[in-house]
C-alpha positions in Angstrom: 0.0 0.0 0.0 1.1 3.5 -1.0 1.5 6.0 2.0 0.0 10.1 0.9 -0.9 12.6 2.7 -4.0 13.5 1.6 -6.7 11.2 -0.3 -10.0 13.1 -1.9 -12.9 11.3 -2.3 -14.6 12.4 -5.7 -13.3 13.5 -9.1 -15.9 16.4 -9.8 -15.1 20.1 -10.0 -15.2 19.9 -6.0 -12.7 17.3 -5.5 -10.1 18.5 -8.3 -10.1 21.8 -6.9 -10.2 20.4 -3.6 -6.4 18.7 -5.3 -5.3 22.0 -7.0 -5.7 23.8 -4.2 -3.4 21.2 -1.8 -1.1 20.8 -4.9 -0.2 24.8 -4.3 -0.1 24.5 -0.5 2.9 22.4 -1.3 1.1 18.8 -0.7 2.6 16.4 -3.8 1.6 13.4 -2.6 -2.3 12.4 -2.9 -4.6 10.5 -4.6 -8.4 11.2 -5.9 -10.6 8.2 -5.8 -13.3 8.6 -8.9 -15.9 6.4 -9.3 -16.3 6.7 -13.0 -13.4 6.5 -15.6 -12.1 9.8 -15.9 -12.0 12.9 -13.5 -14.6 15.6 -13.5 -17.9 14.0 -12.8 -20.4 16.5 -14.1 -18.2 18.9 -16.0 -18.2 16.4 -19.0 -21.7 17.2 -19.7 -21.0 21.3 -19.3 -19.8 22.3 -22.5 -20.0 25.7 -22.4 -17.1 27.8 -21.0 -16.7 29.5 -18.0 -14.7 27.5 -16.2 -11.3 27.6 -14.8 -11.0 31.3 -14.7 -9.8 31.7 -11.0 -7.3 28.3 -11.4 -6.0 28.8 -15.1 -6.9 32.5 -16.0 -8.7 31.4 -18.9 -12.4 30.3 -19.9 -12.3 26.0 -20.9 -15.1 24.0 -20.9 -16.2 22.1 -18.8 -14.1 18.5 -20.4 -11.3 21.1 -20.9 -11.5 22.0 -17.2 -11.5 18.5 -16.0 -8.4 17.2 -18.1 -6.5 19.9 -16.4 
């Protein structure tokens, strides 16, 4: 078993800004459980921009968003 310090339950736009957010508090080491096969739970069906603009200083759709 791998040892992390932080583990985030969900892959959503909650839980991967939940993981940017500790990523730039200096924690490198975690892991985001996700249900489904990729990361970003609803943003996948979002298409339209808006997203990201606090985190990447850009508008990305919602699939755009997630791959980040």
């Amino acid at each position: 078993m791998k040892k992390v310090d932080l583990a985030i339950i969900g892959g959503g736009r909650a839980g991967l800004a939940a993981a940017i957010s500790a990523y730039d508090q200096g924690i490198k080491s975690l892991v985001i459980f996700e249900k489904d096969d990729h990361l970003g739970g609803i943003l996948f069906q979002c298409i339209h921009s808006g997203f990201g603009l606090q985190e990447f200083k850009e508008q990305l759709s919602g699939p755009e968003y997630a791959e980040r």
